[in-house]
KELUM-882876 format. One record per residue: x, y, z of N, C-alpha, C in turn; residue in one letter. Coordinates in pm, whole numbers, plus 50000, padded with zeros to 5 digits. Atoms other than C-alpha are relative to their C-alpha. Last residue first. Layout:
XYZXYZXYZA/...
END
This chain:
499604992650003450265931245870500135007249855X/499384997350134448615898545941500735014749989X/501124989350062448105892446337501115002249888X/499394989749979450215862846477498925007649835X/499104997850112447845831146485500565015649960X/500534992650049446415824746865500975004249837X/499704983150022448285801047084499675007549848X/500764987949969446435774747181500365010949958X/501255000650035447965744147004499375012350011X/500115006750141451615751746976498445005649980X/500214986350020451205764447377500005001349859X/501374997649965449705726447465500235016749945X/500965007250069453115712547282498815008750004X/499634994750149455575734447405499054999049947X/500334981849988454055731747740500305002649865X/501574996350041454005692647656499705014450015X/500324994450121457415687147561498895006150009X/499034992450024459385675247843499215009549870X/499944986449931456745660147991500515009749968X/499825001449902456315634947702499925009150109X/499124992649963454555641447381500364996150143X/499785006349891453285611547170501495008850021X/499865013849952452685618246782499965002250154X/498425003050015452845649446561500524990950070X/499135005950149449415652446528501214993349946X/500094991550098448745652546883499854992749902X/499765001750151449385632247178498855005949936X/500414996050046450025644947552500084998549822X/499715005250097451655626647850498735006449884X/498565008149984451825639248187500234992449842X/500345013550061449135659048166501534997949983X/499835011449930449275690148405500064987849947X/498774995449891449895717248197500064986650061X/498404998150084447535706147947501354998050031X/499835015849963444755703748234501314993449867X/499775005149858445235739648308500064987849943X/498914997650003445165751847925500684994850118X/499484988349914441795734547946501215002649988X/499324999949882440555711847688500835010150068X/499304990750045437465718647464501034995350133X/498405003949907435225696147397500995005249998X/499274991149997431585710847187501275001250158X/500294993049906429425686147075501615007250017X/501304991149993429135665546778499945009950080X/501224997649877432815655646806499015006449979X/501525003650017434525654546473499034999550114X/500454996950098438165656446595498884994549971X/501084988650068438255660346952499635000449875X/501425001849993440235626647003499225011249983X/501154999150126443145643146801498904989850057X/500094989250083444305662047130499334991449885X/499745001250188444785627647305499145006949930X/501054995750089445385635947677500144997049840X/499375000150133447015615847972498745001449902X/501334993250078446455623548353500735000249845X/499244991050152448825607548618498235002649889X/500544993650085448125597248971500715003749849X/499304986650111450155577149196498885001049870X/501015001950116447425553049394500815013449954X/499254991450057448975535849666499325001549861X/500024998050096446795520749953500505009649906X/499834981749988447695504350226499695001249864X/500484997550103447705469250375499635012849982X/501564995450039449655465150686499805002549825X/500134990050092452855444350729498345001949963X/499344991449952453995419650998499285014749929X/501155002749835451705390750920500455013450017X/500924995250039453935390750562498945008750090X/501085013349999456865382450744498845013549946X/501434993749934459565403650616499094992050011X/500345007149835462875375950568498575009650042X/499054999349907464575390350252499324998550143X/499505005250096461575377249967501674996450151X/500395013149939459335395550235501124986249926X/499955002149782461345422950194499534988450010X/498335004649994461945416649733500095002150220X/499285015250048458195414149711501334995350048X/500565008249876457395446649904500074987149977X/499004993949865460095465149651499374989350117X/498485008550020458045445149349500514998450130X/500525015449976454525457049491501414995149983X/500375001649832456125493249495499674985150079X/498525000249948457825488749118499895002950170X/498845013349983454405478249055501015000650033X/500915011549884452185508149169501114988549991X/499424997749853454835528148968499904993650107X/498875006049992454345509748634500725006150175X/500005011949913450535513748735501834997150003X/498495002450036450465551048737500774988850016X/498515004949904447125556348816500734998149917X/499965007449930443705575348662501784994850053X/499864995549871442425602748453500584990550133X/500505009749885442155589548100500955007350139X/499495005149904441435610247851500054995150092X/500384987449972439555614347510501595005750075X/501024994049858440445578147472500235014149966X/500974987550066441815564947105499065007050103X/500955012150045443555530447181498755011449909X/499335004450177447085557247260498904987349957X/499894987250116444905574547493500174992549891X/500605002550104444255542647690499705010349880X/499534987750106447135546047898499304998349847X/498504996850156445995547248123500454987949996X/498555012750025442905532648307501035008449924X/498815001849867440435556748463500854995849996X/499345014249885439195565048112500115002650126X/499185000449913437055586447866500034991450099X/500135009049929435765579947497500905003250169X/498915006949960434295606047277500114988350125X/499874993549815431135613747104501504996250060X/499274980849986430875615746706499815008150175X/501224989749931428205582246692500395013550049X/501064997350057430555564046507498585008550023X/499134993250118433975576646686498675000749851X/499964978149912432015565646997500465003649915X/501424995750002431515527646810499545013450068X/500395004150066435295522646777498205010049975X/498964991350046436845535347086498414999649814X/501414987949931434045508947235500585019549966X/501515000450043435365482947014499155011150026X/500154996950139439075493047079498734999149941X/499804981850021438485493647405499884999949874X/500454997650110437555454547434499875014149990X/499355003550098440635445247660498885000649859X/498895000350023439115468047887500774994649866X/500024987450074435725466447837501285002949995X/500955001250133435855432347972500345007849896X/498905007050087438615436848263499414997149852X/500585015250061436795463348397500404994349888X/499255002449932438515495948629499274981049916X/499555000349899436415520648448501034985750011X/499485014550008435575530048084500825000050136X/499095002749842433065559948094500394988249947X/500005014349955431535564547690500745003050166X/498825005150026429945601647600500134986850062X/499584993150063426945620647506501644994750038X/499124996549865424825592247581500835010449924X/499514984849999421635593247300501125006150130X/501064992349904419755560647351500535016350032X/501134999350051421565547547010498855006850088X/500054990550080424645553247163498825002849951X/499714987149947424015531047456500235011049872X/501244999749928422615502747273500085013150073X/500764991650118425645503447010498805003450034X/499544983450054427815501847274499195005249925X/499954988349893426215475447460500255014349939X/501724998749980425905453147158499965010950050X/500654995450093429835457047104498605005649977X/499224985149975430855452147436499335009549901X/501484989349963428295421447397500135012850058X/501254992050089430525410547146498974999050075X/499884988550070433525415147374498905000249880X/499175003350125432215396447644500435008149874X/499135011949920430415393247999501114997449884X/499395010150114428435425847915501264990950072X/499055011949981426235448548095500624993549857X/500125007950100424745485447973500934987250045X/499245015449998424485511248171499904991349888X/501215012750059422775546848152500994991149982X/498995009450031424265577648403498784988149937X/500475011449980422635606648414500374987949921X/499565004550102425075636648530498664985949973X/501074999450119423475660648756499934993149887X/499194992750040427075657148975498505005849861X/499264988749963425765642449274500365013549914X/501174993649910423915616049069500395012750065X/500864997750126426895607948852498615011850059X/499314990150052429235604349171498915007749887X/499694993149885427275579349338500325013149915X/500764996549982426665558849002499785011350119X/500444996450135430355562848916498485002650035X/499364983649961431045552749280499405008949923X/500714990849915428915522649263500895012150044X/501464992450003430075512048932499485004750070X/500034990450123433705510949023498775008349984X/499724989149875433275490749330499305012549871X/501474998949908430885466049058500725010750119X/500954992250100433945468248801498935005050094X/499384984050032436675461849074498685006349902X/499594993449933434875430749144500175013449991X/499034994649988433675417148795500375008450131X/499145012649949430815392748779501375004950088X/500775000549816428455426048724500714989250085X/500435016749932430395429248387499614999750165X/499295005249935430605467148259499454987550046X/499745015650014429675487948016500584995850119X/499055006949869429115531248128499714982350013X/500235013050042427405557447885500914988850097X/498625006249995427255592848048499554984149961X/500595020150025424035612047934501434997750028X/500635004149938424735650248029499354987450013X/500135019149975427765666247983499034996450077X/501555004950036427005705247888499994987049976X/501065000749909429725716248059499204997049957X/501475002850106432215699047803499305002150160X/500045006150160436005694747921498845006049891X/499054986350007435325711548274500395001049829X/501124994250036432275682648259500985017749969X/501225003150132434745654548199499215013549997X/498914995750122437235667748457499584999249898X/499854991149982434735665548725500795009249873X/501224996450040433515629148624500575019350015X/500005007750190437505617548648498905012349965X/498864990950098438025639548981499764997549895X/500794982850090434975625849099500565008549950X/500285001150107436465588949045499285014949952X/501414990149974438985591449283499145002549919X/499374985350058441425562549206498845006649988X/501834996249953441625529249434500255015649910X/499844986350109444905512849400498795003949953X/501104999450064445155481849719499995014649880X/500734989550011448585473449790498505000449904X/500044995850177449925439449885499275010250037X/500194985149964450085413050171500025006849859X/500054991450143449715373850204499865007650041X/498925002050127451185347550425499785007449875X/498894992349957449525364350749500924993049907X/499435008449986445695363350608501825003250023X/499875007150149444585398150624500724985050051X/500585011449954443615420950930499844993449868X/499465008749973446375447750973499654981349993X/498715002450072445035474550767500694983150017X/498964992449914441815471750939500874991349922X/499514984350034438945464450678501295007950072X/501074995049966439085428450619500475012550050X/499674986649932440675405950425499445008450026X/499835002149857439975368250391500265013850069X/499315009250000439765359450005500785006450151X/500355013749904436465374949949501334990149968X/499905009150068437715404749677499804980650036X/501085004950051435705429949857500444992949894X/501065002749916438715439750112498794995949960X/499545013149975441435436849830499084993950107X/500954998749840439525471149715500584984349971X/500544991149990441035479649309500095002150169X/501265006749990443985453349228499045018950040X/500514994250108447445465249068498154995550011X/500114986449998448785442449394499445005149859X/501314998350129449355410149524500365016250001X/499914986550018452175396449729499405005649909X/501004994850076451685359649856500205012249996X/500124987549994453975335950065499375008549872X/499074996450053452865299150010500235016250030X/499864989049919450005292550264501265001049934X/498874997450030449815256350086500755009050088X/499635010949940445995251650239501715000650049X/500205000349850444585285350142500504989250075X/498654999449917447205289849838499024997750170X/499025008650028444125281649582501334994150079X/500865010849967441555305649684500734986349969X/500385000649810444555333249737498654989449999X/499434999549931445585325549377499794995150180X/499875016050049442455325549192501284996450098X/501285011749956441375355149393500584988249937X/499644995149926444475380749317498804986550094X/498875010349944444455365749011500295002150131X/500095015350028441445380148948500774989350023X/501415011549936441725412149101499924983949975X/501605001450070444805419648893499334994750154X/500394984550025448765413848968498684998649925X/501444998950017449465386249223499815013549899X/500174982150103453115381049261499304998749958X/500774993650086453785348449479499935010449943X/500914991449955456605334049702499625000049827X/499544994549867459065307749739498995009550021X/499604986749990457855286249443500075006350140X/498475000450054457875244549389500155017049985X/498625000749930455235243149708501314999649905X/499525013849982452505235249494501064996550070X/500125000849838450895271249525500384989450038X/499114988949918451845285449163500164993150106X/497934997850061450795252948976500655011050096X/499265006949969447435258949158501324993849989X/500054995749869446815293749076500084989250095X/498914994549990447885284948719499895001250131X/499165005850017445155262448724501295001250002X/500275011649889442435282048837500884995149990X/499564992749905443825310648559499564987350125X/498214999949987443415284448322500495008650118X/499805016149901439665276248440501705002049933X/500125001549865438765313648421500814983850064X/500925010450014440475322248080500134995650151X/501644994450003441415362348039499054985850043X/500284999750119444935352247901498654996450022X/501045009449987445705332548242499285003649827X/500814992350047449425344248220498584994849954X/501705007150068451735333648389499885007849934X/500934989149998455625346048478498824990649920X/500555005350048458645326848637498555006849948X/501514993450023461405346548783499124986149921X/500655006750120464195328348931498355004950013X/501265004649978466155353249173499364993249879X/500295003749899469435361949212498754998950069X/498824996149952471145364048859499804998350215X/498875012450041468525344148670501455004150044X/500015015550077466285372748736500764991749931X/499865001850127467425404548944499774985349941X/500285010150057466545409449293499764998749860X/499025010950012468745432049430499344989949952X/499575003349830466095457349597500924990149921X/499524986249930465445477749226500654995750203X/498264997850004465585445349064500525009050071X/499175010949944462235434749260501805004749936X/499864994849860460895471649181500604987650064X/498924991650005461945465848769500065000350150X/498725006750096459845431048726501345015050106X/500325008449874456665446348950502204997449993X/499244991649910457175477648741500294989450069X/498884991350013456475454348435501325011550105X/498785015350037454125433748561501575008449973X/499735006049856452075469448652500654988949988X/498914992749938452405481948288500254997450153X/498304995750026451445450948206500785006349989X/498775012649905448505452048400500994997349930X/499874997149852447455485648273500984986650101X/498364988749998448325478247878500095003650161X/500684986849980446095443047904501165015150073X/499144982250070446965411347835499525010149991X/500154993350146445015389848096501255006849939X/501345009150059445075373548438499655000149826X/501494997550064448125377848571498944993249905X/500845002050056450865359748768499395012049947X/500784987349979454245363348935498685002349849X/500764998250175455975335549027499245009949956X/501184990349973458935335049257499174999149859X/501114997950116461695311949311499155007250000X/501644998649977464375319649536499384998849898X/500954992449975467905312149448498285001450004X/500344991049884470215287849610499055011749975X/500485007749940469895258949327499635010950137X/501445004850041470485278949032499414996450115X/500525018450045473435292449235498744998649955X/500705010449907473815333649300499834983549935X/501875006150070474845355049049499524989150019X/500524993750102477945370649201499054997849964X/500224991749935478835349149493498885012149906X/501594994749881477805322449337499935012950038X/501004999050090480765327449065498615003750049X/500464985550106483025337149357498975003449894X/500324996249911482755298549524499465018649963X/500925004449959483105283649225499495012850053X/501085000950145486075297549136498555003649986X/499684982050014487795296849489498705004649916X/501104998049892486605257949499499335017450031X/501414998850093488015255849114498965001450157X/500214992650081491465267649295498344999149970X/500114987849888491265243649612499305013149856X/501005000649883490555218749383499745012850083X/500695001350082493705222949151498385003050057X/500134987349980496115230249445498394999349848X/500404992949881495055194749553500415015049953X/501685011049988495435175949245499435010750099X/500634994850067498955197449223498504997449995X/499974985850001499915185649537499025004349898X/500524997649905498975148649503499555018850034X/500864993950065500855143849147498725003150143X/499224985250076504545134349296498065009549914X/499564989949919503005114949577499975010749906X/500774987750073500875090249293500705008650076X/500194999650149503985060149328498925012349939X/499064994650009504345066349706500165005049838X/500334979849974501045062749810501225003549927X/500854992050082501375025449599499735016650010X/499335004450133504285011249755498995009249907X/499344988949988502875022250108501065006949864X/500834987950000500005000050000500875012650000X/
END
């Protein structure tokens, strides 16, 4: 035997500085962009394609990098998408909760329910958000900040709707039929509608409805409401009318009324404007509260709150052809955070230029 140590001696060392080296190696590579095997999984769902929730996916994405959690460097992202269908979204919301992810990313009402009716056993950690009222989505939360199941947390984004209706009639005082689709199935739609109706009443406005569970009865609806003489469309916080804008863009352009939002950024689909949140912000907030609990925050720990950054975006050639008489304020100009024209899609940086372009009066002949 002693015949044999003696015969590998001369190659022992090197064997051994070899090792040590690729341990070094190794060891630095992790350091840097973490092991397949050591980083967190996370999944982060929605329900639909739609420009609001993927501008909220989107912040979600940037507010987890913004705390160190970058994908495939020290965190494994994984992303759904239920693509509007109830029994896929069910299914994704079990796949999520099977114990092969570390935590959740809820963005939407809907997933915010398929999810949390899915994780009640699992109790996987849970971080929702881009939702309306998490307190009338029946998955356990109730009105004090603190009183939610203690493996899930998240912001609620609630957006004043008499500012919307207020801004409509500064637009056009003589707004007086408001047209307003929406699915009665729909959470956020049914808060929605009872504000809108609230608000409407208050404001002399009379509001006429029209349900729909689909985009050709977006269609119906629209053409049922125009035909009873609304002088313009409301499109609130509903996943229906949502991804059927373009229909209801559509059939207001035939009847020479316009279309206004709570959702941005439905300018660029052909809205009037839309008065409502700033979801890539909302998400890079949901992210940030992703990446704490992600670093040891117990969920239990953290109240529910609501963040609702504002922004206001106008599209100058919706006025063209309007039967009636829309005129936008030099004030609400100023304030729009995003402003398209003729000349395309103005940012901040441009829009005083832009809004003083428009208004300003043609230099007297001589």
């Amino acid at each position: 035997m002693r015949a044999v140590f003696d015969l590998f001696r001369p190659f022992v060392a090197p064997i051994a500085m070899i090792l040590v080296v690729s341990g070094i190696l190794l060891a630095f590579d992790d350091s840097r962009s973490g092991s397949s095997a050591s980083m967190p999984r996370v999944a982060i769902v929605q329900h639909t394609t739609q420009a609001a929730i993927d501008e909220g996916v989107k912040g979600i994405i940037e507010g987890l990098a913004n705390k160190g959690r970058i994908d495939g460097r020290t965190v494994r992202l994984s992303m759904f998408n239920a693509q509007g269908d109830l029994a896929t979204a069910n299914d994704i919301g079990r796949r999520v909760t099977d114990g092969s992810n570390d935590l959740v990313i809820s963005a939407s009402t809907l997933s915010l329910q398929t999810v949390a009716n899915a994780n009640r056993q699992s109790k996987v950690p849970h971080v929702y958000g881009i939702i309306v009222k998490s307190q009338r989505s029946g998955v356990g939360i109730g009105a004090d900040p603190m009183d939610h199941p203690p493996w899930m947390v998240g912001y609620d984004s609630l957006i004043n709707v008499p500012d919307v209706l207020k801004m409509a009639l500064e637009f056009n005082p003589g707004l007086r039929r408001l047209g307003l689709i929406w699915h009665s199935s729909e959470v956020s739609s049914q808060i929605y509608t009872e504000e809108i109706r609230k608000t409407c009443k208050s404001l002399g406005i009379e509001l006429l409805e029209a349900n729909a569970e689909n985009s050709t009865e977006v269609a119906q609806a629209a053409q049922s409401l125009t035909s009873r003489g609304v002088d313009a469309f409301l499109v609130s916080a509903d996943v229906v009318t949502l991804v059927a804008i373009d229909v209801i863009v559509k059939a207001a352009r035939n009847a020479r009324i316009p279309v206004i939002s709570i959702i941005p950024p439905n300018v660029r689909k052909g809205t009037l404007f839309d008065l409502g949140l700033d979801y890539v912000s909302i998400g890079r907030d949901v992210g940030e509260l992703a990446a704490s609990v992600l670093d040891g925050t117990s969920p239990a720990s953290l109240p529910i709150t609501n963040r609702a950054p504002g922004r206001l975006m106008i599209n100058l050639n919706a006025l063209e052809g309007l039967r009636d008489p829309w005129r936008i304020p030099q004030a609400a100009r100023d304030r729009a955070t995003v402003i398209i024209d003729k000349d395309g899609e103005h940012g901040p940086g441009a829009i005083k230029a832009a809004a003083g372009s428009a208004s300003s009066p043609a230099p007297a002949s001589r």
